[in-house]
C-alpha positions in Angstrom: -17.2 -2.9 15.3 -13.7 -2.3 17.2 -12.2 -3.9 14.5 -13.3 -1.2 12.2 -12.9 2.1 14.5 -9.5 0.8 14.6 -9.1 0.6 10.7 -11.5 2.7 9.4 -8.6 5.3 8.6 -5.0 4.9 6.4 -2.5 7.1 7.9 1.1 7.7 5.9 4.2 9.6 6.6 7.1 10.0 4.6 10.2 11.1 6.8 13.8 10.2 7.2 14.1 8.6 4.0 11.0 5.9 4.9 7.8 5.7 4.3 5.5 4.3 7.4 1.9 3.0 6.5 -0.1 3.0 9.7 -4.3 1.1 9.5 -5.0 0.2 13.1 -2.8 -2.9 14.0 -1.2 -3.2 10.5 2.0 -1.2 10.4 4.7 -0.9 7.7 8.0 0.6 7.6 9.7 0.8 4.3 13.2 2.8 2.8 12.6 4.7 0.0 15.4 3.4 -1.5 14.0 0.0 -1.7 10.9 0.7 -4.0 11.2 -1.0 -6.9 8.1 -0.2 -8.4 5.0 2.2 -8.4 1.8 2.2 -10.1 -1.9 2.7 -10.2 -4.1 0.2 -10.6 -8.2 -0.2 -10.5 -8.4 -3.3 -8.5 -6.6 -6.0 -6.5 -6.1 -8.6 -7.2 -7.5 -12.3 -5.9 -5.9 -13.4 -2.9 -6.1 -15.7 0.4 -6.4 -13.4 3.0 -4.1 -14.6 6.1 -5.8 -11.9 8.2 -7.5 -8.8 8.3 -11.0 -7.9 7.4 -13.5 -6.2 4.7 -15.7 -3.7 5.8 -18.4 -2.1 3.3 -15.8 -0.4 0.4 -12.8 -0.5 2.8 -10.4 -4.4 2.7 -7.3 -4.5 5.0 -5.0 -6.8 6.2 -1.8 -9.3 5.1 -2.9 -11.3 1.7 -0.7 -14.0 0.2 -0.2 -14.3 -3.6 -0.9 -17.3 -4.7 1.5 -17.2 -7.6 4.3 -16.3 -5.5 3.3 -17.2 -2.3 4.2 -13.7 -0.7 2.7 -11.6 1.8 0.8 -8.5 0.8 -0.2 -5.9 2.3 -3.7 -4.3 2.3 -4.2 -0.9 3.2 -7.7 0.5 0.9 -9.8 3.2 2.4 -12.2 2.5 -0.5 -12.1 -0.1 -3.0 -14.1 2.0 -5.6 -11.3 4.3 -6.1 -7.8 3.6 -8.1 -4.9 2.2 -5.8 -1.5 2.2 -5.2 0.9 -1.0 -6.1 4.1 -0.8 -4.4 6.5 -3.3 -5.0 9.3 -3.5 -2.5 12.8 -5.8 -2.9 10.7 -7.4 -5.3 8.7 -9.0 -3.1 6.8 -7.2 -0.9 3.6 -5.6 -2.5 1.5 -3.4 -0.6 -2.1 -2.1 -2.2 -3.0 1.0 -0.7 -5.3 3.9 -0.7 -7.3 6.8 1.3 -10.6 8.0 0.9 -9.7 11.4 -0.3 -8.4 10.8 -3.7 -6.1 13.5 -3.6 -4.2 12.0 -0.7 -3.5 8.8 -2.9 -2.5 10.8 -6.1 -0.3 13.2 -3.7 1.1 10.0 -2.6 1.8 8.0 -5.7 3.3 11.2 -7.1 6.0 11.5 -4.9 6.7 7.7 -4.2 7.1 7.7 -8.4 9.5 10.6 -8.1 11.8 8.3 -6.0 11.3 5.7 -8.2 12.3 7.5 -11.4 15.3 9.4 -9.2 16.7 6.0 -8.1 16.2 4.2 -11.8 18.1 7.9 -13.4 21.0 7.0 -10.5 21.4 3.5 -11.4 21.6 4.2 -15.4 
């Protein structure tokens, strides 16, 4: 049950050029300028989980791809509703959500923004 009080909200901020993704004892810190990719998706997909938990609709916690063999992050308020997929130095994919729906959209929309901003400045 402490497990979930601690987790049962996702809280963002974009400031100084970063993004920080805050779910209880999962924390992530990424530049902006380092997204490579942003999209919606409808599910996650199958992974080992190395740790974290499921709770009802909510799953959080560090995954590992088994094709790559990479960490990902989980941060889903609610597994019924579309995600983000953030892909970061390539790597690094985070899957995240929040249960208002608008929150998620608001997000994706301005994490695309810098995506298509940085992909304009490269070309």
């Amino acid at each position: 049950m402490s497990a979930f009080t601690l987790h049962y909200k996702n809280w963002y901020e974009v400031e100084n050029g970063e993004l920080k993704i805050l779910s209880g004892a999962y924390y992530q810190r990424l530049p902006l300028e380092e997204i490579d990719s942003v999209m919606m998706v409808e599910r996650i997909p199958e992974m080992e989980r190395a740790h974290g938990f499921s709770w009802l609709a909510k799953e959080k916690g560090v995954f590992k791809d088994s094709l790559t063999e990479s960490k990902v992050y989980v941060f889903v308020d609610d597994l019924r509703q579309q995600k983000i997929r953030l892909v970061h130095k390539d790597t690094l994919k985070i899957f995240i959500n929040f249960t208002d729906s608008l929150t998620t959209q608001r997000l994706f929309e301005n994490l695309n923004d810098v995506v298509l901003a940085k992909n304009e400045k490269l070309n």
